[in-house]
C-alpha positions as CSV (number, residue, x, y, z in Angstrom):
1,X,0.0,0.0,0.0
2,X,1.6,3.4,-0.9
3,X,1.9,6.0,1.9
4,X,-0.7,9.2,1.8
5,X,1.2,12.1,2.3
6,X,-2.2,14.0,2.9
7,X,-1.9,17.0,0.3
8,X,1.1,18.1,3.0
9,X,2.6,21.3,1.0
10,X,-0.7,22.7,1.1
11,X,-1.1,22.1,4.3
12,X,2.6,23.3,5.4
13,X,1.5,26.8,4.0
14,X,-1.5,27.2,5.8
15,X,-0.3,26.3,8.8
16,X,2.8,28.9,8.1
17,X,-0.2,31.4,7.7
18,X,-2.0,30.2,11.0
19,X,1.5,30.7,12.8
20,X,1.8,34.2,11.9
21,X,-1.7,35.2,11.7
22,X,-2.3,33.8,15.0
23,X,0.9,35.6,16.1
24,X,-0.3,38.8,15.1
25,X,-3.5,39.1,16.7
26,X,-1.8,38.0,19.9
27,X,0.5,41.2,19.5
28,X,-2.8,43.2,19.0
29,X,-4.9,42.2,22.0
30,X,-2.0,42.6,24.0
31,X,-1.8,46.2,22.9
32,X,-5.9,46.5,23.5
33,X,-5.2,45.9,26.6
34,X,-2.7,48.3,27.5
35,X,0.6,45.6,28.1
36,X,2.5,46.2,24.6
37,X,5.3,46.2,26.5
38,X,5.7,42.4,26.5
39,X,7.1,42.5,23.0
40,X,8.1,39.1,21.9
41,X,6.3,37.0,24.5
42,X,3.1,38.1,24.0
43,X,2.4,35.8,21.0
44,X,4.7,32.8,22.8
45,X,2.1,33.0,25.4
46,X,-1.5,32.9,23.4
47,X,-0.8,29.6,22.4
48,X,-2.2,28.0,19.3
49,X,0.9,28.8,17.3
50,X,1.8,25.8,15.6
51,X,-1.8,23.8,15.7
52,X,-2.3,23.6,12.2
53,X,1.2,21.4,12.1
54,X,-0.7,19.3,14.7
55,X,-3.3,19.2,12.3
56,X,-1.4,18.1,9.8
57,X,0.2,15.3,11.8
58,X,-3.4,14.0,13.1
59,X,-3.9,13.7,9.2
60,X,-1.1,11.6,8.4
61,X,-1.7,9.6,11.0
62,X,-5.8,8.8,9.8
63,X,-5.1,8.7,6.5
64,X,-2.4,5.8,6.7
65,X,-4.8,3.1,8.1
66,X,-5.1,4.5,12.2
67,X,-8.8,5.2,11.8
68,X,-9.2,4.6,15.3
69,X,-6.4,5.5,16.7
70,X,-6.9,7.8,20.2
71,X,-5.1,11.2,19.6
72,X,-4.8,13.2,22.1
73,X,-4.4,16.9,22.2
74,X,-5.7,18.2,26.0
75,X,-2.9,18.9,28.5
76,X,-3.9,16.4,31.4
77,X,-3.5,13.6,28.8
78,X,-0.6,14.5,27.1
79,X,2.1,13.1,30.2
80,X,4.0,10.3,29.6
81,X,6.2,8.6,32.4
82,X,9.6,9.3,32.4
83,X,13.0,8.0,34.1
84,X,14.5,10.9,35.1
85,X,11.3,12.8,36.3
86,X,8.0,11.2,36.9
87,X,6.1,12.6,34.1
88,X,7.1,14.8,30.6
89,X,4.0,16.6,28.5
90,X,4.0,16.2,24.7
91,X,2.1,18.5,22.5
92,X,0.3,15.3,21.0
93,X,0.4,11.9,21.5
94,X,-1.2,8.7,19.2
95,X,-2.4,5.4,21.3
96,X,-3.6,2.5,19.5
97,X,-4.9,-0.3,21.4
98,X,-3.5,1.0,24.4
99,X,0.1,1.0,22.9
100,X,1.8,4.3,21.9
101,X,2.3,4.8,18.6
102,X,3.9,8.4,18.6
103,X,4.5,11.1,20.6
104,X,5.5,14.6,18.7
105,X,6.8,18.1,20.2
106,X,5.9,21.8,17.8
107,X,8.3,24.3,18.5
108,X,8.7,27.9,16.9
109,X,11.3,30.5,17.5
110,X,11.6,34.4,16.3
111,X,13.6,36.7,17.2
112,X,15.6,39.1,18.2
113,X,17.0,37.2,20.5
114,X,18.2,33.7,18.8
115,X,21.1,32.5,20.8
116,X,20.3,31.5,24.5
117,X,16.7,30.0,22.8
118,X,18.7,27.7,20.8
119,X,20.6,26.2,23.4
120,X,17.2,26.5,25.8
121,X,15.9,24.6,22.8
122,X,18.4,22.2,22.0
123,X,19.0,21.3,25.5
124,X,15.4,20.3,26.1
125,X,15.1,18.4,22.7
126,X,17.9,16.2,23.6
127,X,17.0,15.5,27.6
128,X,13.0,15.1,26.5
129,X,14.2,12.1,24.0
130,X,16.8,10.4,26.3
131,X,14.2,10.4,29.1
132,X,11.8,8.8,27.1
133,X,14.0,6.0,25.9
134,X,15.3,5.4,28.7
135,X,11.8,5.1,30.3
136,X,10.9,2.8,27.0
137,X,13.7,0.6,27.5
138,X,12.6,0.3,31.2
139,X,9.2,-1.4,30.5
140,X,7.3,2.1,31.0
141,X,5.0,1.6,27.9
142,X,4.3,-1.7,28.5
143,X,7.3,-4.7,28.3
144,X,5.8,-5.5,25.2
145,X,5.4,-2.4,23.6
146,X,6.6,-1.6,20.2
147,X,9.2,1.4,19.5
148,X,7.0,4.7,19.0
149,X,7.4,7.5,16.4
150,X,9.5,10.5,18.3
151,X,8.9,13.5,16.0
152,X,10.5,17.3,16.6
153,X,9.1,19.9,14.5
154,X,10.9,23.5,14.8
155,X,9.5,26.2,12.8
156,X,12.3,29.5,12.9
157,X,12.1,33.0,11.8
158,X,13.8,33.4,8.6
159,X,15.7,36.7,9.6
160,X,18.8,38.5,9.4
161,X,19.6,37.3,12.8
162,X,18.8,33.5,12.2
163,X,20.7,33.5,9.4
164,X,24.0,35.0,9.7
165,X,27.3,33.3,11.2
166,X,27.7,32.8,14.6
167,X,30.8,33.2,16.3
168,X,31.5,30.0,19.1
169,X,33.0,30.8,22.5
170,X,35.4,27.5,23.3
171,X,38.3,28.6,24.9
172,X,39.6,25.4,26.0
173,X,38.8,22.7,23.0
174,X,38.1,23.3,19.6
175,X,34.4,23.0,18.6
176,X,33.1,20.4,15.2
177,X,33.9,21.5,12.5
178,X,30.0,21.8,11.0
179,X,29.3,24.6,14.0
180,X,31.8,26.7,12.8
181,X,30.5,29.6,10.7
182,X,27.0,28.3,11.1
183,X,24.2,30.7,11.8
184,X,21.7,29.3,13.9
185,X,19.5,28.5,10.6
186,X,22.3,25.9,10.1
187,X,22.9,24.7,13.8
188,X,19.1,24.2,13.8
189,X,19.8,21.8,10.8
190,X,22.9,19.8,12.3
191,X,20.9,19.5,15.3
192,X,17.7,17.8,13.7
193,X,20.3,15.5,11.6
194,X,22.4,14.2,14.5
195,X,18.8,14.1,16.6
196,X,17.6,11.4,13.9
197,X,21.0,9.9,13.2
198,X,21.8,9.3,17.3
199,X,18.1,7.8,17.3
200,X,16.4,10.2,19.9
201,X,14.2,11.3,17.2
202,X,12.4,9.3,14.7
203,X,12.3,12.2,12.3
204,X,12.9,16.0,13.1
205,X,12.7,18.9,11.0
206,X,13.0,22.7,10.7
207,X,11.6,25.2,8.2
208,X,12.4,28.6,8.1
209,X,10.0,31.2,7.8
210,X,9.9,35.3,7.3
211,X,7.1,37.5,9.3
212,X,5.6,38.5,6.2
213,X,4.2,35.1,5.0
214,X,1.0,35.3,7.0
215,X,-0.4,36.4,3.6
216,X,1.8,33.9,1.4
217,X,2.7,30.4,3.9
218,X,6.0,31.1,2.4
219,X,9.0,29.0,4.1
220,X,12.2,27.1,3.5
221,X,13.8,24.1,4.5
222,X,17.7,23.9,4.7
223,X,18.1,20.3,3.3
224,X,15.9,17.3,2.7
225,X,16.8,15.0,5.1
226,X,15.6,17.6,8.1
227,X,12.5,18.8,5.5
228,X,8.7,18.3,6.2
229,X,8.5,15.8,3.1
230,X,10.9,13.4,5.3
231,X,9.0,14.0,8.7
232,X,5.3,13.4,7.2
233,X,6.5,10.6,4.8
234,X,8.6,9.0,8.5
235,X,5.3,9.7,10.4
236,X,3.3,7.9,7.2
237,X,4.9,4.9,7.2
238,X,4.7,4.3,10.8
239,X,1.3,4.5,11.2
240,X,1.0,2.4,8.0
241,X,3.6,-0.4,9.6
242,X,1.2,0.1,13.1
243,X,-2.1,-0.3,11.1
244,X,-0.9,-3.5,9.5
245,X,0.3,-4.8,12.6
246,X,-3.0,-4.6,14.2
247,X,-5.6,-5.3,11.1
């Protein structure tokens, strides 16, 4: 059976649109209400950002076989157990049969301020997998429980500041050689490759993405392999292989 990839560019762009529409009419109630001065954070805090890339996944997911599948979306359903704490939220989680299936984070940064985010970014990325395998390998999905889909999904401003060079601070040792001269556009792609290829993710992926596409969905993506074609098709074929395995 071939994979649906569920009309995804379409898809991509409109929920590029939602992100910055929604983004914007944060920023405006904020200034109705008389607290413009919380700048950035204002549309960090309204929530709702990235839903229609949740949409999008929840599609994948039913159109390759997981009719039935539980997908949950509310907050008190969304923890998992973990090893190193007792409990981690997702942003969306698929059970089928009582088994999980996948469990998939939506990020976004803009700027100005790009560096400390990263690493805030990168950081949690990285301890949020490891937790949760560790917790798999531990028996705390079940001791037979088949290996979920892990997806990461960062979408980044597409700005000056995202995508010139970055100068690294390591006085002591010399840093890889991919990081240096990378702008954080580009450490934001090493860091979704070496997710996937040191298995913590499944599939992650970035797209880049100016302010002024809430008219257009307009966005990039810095190579294929970390590119929303890979992630949906990843994401696809899982609940394909999960679908069979249960018919």
């Amino acid at each position: 059976m071939s994979l649906d990839l569920s009309n995804y560019q379409q898809k991509v762009i409109e929920a590029v649109q939602a992100f910055w529409g929604n983004r914007e009419m944060a920023r405006l109630k904020q200034i109705q209400a008389g607290r413009s001065d919380q700048g950035e954070r204002a549309g960090v805090t309204a929530g709702k950002n990235m839903d229609g890339f949740l949409a999008l996944a929840v599609d994948i997911v039913r159109d390759n076989g997981l009719h039935n599948a539980d997908i949950l979306f509310k907050k008190r359903l969304l923890t998992l157990p973990g090893f190193f704490r007792p409990t981690k939220q997702w942003d969306m989680l698929v059970l089928n049969e009582g088994k999980l299936v996948a469990a998939l984070e939506f990020k976004s940064q803009v700027g100005p301020s790009f560096g400390n985010n990263f690493n805030n970014r990168a950081e949690e990325a990285i301890g949020t997998a490891h937790d949760l395998w560790t917790a798999y390998r531990e028996g705390a999905f079940g001791q037979d429980a088949p290996r979920p889909f892990v997806g990461w999904i960062m979408l980044l401003e597409d700005a000056p500041g995202s995508r010139s060079p970055v100068e690294n601070q390591s006085p002591n040792f010399p840093v890889f050689p991919e990081f240096i001269g990378a702008s954080y556009a580009d450490r934001y792609s090493i860091l979704c490759r070496k997710l996937v290829q040191e298995q913590l993710y499944t599939a992650a992926s970035v797209i880049l993405s100016p302010r002024s596409a809430r008219e257009s969905g307009d966005y990039t993506e810095p190579t294929d392999l970390v590119g929303v074609r890979t992630f949906v098709a990843s994401l696809a074929g899982h609940s394909a292989t999960e679908a069979a395995r249960t018919t």
